[in-house]
PDB file of N, CA, C, O and CB in Angstrom:
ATOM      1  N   UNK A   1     -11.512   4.995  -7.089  1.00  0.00           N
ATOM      2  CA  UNK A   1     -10.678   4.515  -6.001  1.00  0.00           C
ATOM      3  C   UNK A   1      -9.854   5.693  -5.494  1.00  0.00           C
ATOM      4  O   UNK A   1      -8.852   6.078  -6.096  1.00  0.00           O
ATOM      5  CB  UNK A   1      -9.762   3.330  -6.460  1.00  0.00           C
ATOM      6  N   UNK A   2     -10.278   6.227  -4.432  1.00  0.00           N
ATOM      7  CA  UNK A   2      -9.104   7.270  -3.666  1.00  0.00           C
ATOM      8  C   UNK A   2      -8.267   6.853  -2.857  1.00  0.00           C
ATOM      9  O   UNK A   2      -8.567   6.184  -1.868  1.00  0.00           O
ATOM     10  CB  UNK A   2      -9.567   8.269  -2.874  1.00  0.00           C
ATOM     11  N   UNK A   3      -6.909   7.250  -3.223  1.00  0.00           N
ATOM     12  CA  UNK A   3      -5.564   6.963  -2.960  1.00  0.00           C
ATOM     13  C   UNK A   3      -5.049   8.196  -2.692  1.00  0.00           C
ATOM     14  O   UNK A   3      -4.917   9.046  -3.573  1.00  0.00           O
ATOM     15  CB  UNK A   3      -4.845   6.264  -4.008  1.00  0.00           C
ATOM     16  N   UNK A   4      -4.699   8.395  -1.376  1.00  0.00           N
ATOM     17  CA  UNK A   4      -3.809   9.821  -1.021  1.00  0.00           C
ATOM     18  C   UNK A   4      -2.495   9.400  -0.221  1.00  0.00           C
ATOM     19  O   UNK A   4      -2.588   8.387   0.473  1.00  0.00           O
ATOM     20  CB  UNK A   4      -4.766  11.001   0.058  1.00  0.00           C
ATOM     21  N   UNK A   5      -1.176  10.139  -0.255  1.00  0.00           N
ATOM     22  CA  UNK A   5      -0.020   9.803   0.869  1.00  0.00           C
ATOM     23  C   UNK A   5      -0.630  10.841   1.827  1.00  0.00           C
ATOM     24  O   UNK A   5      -1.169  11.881   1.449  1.00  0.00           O
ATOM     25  CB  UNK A   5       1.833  10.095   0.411  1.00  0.00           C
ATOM     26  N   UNK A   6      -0.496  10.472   3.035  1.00  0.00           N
ATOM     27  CA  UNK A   6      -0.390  10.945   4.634  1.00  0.00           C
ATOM     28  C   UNK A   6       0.172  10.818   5.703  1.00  0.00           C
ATOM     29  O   UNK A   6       0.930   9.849   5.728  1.00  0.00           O
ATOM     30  CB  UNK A   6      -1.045  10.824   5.127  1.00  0.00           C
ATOM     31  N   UNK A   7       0.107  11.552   6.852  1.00  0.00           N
ATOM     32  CA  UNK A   7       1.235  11.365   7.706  1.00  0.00           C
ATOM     33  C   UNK A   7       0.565  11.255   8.799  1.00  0.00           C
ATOM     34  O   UNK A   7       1.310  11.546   9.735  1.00  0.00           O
ATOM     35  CB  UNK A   7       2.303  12.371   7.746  1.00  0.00           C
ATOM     36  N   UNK A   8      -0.874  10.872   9.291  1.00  0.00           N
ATOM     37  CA  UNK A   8      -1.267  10.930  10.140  1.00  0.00           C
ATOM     38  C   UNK A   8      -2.125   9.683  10.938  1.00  0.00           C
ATOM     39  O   UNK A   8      -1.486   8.669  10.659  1.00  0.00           O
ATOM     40  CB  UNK A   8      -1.671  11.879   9.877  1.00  0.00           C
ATOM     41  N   UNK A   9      -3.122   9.349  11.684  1.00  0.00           N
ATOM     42  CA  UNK A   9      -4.163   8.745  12.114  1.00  0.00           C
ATOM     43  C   UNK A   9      -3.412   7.309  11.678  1.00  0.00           C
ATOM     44  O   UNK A   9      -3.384   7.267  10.448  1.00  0.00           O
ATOM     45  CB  UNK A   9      -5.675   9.254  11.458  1.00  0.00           C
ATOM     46  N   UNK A  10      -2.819   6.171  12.246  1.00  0.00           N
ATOM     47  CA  UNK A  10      -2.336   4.818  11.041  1.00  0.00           C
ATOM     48  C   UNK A  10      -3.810   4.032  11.996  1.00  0.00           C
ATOM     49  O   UNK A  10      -4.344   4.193  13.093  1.00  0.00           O
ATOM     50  CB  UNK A  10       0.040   3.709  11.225  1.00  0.00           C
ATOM     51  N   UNK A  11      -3.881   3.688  11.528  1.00  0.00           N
ATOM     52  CA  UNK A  11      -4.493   2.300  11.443  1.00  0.00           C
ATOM     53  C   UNK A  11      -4.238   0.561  11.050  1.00  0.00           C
ATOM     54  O   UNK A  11      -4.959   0.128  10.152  1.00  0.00           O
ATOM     55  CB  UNK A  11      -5.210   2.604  10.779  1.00  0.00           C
ATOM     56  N   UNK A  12      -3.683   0.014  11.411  1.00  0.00           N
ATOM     57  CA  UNK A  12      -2.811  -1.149  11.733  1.00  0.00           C
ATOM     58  C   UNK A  12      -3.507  -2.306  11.357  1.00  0.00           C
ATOM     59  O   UNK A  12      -4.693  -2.414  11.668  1.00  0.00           O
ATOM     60  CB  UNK A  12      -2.410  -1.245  13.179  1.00  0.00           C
ATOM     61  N   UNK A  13      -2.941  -3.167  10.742  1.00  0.00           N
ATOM     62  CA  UNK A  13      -4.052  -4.426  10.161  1.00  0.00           C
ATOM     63  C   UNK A  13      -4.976  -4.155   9.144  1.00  0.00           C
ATOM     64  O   UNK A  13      -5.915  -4.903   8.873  1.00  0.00           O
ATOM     65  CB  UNK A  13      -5.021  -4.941  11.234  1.00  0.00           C
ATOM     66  N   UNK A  14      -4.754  -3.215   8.637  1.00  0.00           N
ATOM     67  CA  UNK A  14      -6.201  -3.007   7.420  1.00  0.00           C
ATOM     68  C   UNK A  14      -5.816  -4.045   6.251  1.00  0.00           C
ATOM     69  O   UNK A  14      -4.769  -4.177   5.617  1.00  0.00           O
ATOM     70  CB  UNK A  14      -6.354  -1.069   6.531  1.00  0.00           C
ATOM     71  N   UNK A  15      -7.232  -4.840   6.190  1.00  0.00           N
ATOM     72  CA  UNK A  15      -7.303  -5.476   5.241  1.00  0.00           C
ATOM     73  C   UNK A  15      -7.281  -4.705   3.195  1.00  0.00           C
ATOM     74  O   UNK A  15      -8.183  -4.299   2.463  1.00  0.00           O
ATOM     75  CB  UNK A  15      -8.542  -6.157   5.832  1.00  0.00           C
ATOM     76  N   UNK A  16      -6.458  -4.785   3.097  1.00  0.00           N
ATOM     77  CA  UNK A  16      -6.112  -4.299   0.966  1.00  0.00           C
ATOM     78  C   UNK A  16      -6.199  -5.361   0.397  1.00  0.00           C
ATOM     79  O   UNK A  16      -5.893  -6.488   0.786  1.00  0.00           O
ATOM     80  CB  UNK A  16      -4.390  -3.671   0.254  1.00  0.00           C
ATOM     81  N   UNK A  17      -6.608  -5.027  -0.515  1.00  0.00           N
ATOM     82  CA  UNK A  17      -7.289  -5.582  -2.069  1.00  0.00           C
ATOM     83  C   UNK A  17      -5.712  -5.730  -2.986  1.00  0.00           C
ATOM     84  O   UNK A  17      -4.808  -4.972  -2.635  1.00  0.00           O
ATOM     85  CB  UNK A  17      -8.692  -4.026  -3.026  1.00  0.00           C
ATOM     86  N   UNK A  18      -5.459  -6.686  -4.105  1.00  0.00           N
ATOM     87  CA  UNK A  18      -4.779  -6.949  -4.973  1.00  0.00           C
ATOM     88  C   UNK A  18      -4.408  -5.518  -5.575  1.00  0.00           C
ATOM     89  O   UNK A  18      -3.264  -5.131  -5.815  1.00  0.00           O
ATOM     90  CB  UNK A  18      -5.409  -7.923  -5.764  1.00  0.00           C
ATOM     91  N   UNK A  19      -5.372  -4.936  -5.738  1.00  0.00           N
ATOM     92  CA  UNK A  19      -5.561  -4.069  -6.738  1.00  0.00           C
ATOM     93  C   UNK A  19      -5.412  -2.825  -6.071  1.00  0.00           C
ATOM     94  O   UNK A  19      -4.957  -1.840  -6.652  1.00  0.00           O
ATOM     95  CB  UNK A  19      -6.810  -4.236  -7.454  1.00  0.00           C
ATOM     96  N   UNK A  20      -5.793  -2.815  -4.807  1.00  0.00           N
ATOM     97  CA  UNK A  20      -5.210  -1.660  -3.727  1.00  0.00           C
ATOM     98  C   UNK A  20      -3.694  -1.485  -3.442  1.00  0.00           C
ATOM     99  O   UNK A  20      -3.077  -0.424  -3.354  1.00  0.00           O
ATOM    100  CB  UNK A  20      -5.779  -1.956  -2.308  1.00  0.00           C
ATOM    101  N   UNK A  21      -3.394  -2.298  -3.362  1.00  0.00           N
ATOM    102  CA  UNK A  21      -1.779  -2.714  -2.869  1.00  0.00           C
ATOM    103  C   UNK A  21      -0.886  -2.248  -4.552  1.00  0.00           C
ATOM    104  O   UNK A  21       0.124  -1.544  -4.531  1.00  0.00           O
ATOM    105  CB  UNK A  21      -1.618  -5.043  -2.334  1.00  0.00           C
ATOM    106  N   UNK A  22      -1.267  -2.590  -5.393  1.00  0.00           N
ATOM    107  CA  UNK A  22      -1.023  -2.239  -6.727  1.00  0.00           C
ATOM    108  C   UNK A  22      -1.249  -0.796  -7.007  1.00  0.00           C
ATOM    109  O   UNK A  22      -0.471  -0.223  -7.770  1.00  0.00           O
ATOM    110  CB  UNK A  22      -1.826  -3.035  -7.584  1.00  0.00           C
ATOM    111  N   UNK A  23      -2.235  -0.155  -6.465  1.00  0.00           N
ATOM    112  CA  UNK A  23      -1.937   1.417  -6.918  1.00  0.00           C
ATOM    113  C   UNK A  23      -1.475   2.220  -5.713  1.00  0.00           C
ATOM    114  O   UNK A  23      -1.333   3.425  -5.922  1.00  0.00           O
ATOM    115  CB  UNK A  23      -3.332   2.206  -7.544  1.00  0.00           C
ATOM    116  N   UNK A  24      -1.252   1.836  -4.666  1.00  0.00           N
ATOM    117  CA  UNK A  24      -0.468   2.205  -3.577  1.00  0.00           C
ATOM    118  C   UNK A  24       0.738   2.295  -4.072  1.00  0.00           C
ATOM    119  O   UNK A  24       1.235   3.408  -4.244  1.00  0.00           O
ATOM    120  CB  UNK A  24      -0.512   1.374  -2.472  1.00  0.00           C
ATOM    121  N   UNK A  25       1.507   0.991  -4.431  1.00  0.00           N
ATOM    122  CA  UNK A  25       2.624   0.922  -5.108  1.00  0.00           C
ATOM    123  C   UNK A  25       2.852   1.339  -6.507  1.00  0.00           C
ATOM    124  O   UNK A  25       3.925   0.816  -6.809  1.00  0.00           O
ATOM    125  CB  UNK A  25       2.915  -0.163  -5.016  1.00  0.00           C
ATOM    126  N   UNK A  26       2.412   1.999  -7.511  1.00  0.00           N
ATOM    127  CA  UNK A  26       2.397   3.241  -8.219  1.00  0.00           C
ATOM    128  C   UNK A  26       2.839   4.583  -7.407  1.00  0.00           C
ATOM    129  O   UNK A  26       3.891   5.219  -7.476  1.00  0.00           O
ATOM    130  CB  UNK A  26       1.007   3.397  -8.730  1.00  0.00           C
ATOM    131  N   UNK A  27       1.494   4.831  -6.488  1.00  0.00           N
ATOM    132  CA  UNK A  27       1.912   6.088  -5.705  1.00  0.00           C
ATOM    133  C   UNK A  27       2.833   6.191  -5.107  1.00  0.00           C
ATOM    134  O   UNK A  27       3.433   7.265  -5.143  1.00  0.00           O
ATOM    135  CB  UNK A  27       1.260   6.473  -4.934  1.00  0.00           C
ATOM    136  N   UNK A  28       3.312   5.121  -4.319  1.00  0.00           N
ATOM    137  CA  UNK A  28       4.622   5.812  -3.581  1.00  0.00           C
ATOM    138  C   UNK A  28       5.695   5.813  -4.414  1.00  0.00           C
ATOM    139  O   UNK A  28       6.488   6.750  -4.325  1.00  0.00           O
ATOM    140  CB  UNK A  28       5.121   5.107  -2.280  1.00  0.00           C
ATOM    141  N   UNK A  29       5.904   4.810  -5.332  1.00  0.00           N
ATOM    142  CA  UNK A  29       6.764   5.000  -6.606  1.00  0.00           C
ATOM    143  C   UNK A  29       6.730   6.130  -7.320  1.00  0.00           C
ATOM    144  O   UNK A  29       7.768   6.212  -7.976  1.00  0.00           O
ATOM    145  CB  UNK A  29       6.511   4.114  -7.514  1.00  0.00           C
ATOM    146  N   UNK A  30       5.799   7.314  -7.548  1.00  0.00           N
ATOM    147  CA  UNK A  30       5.157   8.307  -8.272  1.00  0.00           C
ATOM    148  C   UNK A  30       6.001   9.329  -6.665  1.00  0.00           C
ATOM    149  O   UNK A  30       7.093   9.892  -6.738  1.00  0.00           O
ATOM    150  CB  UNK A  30       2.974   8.075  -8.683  1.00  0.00           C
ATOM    151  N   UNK A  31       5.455   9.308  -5.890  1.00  0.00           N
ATOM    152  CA  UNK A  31       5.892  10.107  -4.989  1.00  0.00           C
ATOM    153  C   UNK A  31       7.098  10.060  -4.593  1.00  0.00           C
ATOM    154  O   UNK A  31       7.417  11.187  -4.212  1.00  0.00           O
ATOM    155  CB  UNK A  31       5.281  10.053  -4.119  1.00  0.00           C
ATOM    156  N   UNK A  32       8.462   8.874  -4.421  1.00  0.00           N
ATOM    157  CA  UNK A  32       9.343   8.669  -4.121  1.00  0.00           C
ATOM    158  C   UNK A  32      10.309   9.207  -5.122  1.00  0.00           C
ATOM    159  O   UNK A  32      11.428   9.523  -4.718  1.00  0.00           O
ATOM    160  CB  UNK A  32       9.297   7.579  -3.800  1.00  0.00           C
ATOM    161  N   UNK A  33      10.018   9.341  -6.332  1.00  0.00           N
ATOM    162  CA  UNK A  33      10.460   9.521  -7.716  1.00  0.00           C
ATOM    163  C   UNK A  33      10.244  11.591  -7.638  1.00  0.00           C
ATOM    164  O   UNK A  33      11.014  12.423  -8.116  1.00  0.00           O
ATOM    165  CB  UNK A  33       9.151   8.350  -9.102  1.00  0.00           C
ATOM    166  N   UNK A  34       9.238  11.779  -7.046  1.00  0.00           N
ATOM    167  CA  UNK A  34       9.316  13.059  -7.128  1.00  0.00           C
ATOM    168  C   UNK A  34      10.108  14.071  -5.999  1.00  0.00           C
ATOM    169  O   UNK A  34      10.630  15.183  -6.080  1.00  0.00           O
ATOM    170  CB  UNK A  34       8.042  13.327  -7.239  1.00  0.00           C
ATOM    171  N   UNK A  35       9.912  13.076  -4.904  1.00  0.00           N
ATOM    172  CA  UNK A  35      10.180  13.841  -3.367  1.00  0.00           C
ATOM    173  C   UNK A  35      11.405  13.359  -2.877  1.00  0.00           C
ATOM    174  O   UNK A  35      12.085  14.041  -2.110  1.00  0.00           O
ATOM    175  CB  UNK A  35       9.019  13.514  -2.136  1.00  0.00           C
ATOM    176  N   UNK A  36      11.813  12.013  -3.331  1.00  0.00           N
ATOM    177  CA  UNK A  36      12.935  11.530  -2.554  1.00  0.00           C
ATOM    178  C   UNK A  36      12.939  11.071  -1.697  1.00  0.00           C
ATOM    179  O   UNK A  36      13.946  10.780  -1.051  1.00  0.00           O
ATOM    180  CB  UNK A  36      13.603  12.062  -2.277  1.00  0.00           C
ATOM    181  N   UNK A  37      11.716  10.835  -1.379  1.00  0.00           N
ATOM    182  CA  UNK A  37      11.460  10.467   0.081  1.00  0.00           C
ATOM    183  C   UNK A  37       9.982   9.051  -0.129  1.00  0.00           C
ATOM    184  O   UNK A  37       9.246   8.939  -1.109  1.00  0.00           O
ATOM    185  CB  UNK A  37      10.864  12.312   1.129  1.00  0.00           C
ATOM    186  N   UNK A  38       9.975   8.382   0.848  1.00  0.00           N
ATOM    187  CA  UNK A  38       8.998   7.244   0.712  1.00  0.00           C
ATOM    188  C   UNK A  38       8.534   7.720   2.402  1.00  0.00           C
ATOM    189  O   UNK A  38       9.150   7.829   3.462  1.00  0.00           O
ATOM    190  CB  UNK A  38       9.776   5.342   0.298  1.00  0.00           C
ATOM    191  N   UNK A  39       6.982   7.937   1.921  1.00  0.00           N
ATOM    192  CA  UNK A  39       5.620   8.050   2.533  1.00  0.00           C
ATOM    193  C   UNK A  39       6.130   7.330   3.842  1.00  0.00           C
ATOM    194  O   UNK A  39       7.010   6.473   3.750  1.00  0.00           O
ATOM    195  CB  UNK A  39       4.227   7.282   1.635  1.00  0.00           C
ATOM    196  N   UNK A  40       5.543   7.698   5.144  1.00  0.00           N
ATOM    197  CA  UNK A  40       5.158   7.016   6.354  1.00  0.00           C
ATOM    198  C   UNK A  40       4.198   6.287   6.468  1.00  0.00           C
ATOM    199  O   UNK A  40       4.022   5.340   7.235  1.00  0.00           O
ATOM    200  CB  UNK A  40       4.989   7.673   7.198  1.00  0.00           C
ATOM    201  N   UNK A  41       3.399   6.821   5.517  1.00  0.00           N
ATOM    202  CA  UNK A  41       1.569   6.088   5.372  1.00  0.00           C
ATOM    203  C   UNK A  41       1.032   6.040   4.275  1.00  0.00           C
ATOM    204  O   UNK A  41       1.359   7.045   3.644  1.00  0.00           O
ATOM    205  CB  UNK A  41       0.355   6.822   6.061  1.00  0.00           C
ATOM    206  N   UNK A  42       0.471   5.495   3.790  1.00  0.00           N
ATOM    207  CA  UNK A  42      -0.652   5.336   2.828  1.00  0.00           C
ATOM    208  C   UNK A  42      -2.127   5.186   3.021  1.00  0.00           C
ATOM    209  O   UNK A  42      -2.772   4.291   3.567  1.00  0.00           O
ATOM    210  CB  UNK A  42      -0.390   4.374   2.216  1.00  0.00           C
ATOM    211  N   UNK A  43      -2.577   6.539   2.302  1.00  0.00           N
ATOM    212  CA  UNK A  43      -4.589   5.852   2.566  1.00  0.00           C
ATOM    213  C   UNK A  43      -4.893   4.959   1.054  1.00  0.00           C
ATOM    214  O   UNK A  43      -4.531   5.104  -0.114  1.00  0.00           O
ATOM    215  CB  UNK A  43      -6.310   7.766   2.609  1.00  0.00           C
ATOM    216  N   UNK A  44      -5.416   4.368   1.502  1.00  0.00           N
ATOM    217  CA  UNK A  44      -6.159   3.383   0.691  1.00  0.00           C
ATOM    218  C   UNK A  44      -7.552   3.302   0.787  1.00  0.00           C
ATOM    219  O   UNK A  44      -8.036   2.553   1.635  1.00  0.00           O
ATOM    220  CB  UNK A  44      -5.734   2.166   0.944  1.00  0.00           C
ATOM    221  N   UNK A  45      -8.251   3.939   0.069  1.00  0.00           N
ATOM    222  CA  UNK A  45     -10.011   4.007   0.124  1.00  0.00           C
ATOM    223  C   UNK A  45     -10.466   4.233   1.206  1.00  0.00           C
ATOM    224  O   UNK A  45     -11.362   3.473   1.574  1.00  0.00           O
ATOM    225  CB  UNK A  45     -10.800   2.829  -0.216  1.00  0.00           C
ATOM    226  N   UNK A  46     -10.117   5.146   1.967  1.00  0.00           N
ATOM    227  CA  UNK A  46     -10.351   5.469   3.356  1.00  0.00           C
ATOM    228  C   UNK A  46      -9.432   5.017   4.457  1.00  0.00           C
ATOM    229  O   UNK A  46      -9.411   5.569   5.557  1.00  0.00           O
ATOM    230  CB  UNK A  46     -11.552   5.004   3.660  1.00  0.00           C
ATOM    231  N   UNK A  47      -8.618   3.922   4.104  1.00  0.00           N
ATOM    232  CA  UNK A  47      -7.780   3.228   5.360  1.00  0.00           C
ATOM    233  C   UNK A  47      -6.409   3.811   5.255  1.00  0.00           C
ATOM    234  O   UNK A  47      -5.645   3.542   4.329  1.00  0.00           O
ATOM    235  CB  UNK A  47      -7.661   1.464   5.290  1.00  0.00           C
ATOM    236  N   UNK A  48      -6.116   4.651   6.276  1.00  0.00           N
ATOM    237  CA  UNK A  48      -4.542   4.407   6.466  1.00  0.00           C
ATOM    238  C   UNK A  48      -3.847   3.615   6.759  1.00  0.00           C
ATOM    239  O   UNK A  48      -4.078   3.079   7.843  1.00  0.00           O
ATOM    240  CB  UNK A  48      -4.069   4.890   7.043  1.00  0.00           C
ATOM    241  N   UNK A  49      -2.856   3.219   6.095  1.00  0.00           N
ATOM    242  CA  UNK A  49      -2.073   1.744   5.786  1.00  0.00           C
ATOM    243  C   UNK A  49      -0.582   2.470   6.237  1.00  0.00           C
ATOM    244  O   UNK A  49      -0.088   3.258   5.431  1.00  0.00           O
ATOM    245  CB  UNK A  49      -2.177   0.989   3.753  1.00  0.00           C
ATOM    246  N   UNK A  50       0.181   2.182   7.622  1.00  0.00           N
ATOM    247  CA  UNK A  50       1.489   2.729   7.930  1.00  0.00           C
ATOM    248  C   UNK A  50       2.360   1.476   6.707  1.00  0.00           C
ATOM    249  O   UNK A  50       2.014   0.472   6.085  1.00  0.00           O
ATOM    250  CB  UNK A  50       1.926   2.627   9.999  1.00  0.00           C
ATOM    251  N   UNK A  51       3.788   2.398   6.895  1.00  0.00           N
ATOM    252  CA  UNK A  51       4.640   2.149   5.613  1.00  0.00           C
ATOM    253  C   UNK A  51       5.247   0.116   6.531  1.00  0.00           C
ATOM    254  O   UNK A  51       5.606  -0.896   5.929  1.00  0.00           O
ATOM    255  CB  UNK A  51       6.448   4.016   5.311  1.00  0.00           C
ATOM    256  N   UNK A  52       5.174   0.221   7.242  1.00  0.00           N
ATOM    257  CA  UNK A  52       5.089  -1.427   7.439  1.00  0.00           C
ATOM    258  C   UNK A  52       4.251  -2.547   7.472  1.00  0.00           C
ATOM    259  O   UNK A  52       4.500  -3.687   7.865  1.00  0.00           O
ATOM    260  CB  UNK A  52       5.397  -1.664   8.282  1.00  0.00           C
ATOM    261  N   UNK A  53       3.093  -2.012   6.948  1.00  0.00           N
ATOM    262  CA  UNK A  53       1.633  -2.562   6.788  1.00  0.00           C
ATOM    263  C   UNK A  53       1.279  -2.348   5.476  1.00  0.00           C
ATOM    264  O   UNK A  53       0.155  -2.671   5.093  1.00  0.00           O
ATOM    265  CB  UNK A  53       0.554  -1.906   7.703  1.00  0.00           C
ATOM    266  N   UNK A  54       2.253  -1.741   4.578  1.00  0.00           N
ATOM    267  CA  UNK A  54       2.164  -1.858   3.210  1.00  0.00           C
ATOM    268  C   UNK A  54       3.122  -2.917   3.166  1.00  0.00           C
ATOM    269  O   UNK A  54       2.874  -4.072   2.819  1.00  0.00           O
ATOM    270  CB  UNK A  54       2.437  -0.586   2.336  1.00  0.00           C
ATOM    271  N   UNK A  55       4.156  -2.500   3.510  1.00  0.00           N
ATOM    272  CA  UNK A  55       5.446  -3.470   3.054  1.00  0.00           C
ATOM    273  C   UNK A  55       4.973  -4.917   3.341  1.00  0.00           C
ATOM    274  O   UNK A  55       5.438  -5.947   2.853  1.00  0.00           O
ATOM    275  CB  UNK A  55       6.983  -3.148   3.994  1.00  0.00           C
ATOM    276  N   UNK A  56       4.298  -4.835   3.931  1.00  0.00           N
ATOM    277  CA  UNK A  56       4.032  -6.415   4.205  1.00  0.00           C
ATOM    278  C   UNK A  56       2.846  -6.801   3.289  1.00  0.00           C
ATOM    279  O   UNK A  56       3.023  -7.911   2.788  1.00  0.00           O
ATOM    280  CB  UNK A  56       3.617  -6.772   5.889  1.00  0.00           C
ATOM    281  N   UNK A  57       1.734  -6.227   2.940  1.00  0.00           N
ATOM    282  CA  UNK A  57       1.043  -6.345   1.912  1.00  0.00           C
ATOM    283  C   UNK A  57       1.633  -6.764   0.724  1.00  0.00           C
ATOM    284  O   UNK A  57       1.388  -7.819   0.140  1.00  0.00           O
ATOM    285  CB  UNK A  57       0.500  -5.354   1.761  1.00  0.00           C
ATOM    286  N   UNK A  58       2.659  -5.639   0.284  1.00  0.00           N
ATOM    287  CA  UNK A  58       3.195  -5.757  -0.687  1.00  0.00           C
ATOM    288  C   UNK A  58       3.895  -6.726  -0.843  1.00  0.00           C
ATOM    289  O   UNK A  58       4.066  -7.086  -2.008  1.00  0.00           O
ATOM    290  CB  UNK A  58       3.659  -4.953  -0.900  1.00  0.00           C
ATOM    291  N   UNK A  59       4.545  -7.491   0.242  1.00  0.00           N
ATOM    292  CA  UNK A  59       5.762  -8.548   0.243  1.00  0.00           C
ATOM    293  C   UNK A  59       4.400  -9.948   0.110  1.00  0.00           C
ATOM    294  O   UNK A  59       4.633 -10.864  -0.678  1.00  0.00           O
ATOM    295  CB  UNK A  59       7.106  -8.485   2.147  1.00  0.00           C
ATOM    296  N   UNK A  60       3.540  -9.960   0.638  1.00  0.00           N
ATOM    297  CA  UNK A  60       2.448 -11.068   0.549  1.00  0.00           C
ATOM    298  C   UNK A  60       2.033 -11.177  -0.294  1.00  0.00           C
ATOM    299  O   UNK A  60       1.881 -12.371  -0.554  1.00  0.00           O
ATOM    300  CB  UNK A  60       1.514 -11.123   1.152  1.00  0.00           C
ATOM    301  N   UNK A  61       1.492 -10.171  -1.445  1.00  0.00           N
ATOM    302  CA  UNK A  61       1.212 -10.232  -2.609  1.00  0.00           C
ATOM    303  C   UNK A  61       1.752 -10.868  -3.752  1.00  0.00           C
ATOM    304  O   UNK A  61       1.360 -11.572  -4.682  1.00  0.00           O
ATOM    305  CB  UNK A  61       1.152  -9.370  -2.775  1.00  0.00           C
ATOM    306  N   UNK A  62       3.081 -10.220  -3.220  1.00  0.00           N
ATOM    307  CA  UNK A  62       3.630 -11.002  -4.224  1.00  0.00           C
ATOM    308  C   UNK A  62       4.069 -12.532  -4.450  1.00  0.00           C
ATOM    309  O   UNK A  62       4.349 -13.242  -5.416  1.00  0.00           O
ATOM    310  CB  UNK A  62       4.496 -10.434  -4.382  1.00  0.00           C
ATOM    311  N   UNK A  63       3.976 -12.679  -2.960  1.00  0.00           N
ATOM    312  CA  UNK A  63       4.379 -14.168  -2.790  1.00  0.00           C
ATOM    313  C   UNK A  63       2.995 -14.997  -3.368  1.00  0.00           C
ATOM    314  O   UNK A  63       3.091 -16.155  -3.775  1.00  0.00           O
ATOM    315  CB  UNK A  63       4.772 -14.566  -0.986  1.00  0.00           C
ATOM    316  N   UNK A  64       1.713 -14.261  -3.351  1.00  0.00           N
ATOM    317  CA  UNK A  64       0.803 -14.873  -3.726  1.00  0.00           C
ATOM    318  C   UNK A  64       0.793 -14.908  -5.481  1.00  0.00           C
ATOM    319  O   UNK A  64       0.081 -15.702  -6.095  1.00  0.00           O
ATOM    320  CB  UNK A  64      -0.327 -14.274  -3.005  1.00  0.00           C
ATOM    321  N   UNK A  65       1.623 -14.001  -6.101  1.00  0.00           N
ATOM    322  CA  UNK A  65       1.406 -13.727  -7.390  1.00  0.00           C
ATOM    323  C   UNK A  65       2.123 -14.604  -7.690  1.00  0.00           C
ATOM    324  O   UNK A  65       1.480 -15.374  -8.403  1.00  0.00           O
ATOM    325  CB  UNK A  65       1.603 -12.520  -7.956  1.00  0.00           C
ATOM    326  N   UNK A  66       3.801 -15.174  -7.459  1.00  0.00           N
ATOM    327  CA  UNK A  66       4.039 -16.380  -7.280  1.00  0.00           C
ATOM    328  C   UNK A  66       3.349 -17.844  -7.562  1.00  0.00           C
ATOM    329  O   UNK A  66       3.861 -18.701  -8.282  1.00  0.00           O
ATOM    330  CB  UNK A  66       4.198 -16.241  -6.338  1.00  0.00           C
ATOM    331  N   UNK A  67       1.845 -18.013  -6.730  1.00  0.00           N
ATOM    332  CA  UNK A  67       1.323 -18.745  -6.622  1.00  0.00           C
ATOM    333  C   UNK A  67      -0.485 -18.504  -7.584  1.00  0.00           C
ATOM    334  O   UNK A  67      -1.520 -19.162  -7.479  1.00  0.00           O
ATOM    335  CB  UNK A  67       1.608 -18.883  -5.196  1.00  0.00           C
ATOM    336  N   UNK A  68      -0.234 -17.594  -8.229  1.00  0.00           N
ATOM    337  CA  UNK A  68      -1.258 -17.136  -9.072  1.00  0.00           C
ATOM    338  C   UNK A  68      -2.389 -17.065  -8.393  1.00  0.00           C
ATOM    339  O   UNK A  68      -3.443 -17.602  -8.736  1.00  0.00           O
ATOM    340  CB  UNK A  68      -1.444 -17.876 -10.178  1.00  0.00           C
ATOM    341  N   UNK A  69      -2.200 -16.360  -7.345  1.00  0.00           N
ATOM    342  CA  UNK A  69      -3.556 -15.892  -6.610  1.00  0.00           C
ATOM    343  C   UNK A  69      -3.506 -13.706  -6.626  1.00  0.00           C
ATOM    344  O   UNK A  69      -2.549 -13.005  -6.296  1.00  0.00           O
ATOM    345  CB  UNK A  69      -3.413 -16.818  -4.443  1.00  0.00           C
ATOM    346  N   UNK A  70      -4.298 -13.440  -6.913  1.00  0.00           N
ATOM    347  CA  UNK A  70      -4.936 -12.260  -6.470  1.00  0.00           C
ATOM    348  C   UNK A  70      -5.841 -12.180  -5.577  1.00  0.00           C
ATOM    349  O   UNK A  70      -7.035 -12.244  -5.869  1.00  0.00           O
ATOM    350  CB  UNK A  70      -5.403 -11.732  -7.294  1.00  0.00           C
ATOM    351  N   UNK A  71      -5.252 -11.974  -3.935  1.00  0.00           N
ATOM    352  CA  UNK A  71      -6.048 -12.090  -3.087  1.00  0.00           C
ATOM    353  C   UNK A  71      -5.854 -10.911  -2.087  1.00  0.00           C
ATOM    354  O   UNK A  71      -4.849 -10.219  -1.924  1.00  0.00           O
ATOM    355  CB  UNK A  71      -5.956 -13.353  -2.612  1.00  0.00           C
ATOM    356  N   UNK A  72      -7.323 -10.838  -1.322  1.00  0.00           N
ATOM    357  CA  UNK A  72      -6.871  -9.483  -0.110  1.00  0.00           C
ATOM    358  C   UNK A  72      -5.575  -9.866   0.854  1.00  0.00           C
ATOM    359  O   UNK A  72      -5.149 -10.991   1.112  1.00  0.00           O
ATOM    360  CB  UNK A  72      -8.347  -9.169   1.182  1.00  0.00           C
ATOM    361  N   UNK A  73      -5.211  -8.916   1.187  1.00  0.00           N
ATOM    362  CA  UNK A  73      -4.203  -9.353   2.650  1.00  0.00           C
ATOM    363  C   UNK A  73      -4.663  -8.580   3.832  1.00  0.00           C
ATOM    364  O   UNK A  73      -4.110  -8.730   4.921  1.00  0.00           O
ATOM    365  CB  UNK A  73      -2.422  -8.932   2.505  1.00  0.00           C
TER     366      UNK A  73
END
């Protein structure tokens, strides 16, 4: 699974995986922890994911984990 931070190309609406959204959120935690700073973007297996198209992943997820689903968003 390749996971890189970037600052470029976003791509808007990309559908992430449980498990995508989960090591995204490692990385920017891993990167925020080192830099001080939290990413504009995230790639996710090829998709750039802007930092409000995670946040919302991330905020859905969890509402689904809540509800014991592991599902794409």
């Amino acid at each position: 699974m390749a996971l890189a931070l970037v600052l470029i190309n976003s791509v808007s609406a990309a559908q992430v995986s449980y498990d995508e959204v989960s090591n995204a959120s490692k990385v920017i935690a891993d990167q925020a922890s080192k830099t001080g700073k939290i990413p504009s973007q995230v790639t996710v297996n090829s998709k750039n994911v802007t930092l409000d198209d995670y946040l919302y992943a991330a905020t859905t997820t969890t509402i689904n984990l809540n509800s014991n689903q592991k599902k794409s968003v």
